[in-house]
C-alpha positions as CSV (number, residue, x, y, z in Angstrom):
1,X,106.6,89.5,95.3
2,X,105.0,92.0,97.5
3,X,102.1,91.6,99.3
4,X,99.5,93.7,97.0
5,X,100.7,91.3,94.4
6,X,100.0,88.9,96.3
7,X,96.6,90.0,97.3
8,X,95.8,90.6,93.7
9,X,96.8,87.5,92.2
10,X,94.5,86.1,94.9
11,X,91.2,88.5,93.7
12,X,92.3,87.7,89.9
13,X,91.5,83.2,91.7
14,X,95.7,82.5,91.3
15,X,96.6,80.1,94.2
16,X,99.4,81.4,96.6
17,X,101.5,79.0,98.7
18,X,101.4,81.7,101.8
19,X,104.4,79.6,103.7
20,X,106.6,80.9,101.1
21,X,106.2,84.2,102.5
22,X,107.0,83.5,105.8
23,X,109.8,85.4,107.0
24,X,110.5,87.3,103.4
25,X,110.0,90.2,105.6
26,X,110.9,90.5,109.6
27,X,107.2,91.5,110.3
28,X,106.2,87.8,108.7
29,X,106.6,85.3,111.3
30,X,104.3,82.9,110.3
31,X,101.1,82.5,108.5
32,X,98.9,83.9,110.4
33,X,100.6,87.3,110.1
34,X,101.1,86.7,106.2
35,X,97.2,86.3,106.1
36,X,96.7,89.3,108.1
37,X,98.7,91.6,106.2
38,X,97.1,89.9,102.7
39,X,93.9,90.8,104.0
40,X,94.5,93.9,104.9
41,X,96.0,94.9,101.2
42,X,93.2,92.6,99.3
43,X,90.8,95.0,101.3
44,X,93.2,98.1,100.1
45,X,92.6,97.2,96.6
46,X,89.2,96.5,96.7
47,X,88.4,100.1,97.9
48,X,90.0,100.9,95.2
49,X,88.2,99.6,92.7
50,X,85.7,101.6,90.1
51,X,83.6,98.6,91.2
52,X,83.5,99.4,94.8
53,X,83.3,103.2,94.8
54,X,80.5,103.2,92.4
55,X,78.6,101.4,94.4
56,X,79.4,103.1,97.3
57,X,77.8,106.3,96.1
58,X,74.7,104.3,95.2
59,X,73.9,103.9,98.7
């Protein structure tokens, strides 16, 4: 599972065991990291969204 899977399956309220993904990839080390990176592609997707970028040019 990559990590904007991850980060979806956490906006779509799934629970994730994050110390499963702990060293899947060499830049993982521990969970700190894996939360970093998450946050970083939750954030990514929420950009993304229609959601967002309507309300964006709202402002």
């Amino acid at each position: 599972m990559g990590l904007e899977e991850v980060a979806q399956a956490i906006l779509d309220g799934r629970s994730i065991n994050l110390e499963h993904l702990v060293g899947s990839k060499p830049e993982l080390k521990n969970v700190k990291v894996v939360e970093e990176h998450i946050a970083n592609a939750m954030a990514d997707l929420l950009n993304k969204m229609q959601e967002t970028q309507d309300a964006v040019k709202r402002m």
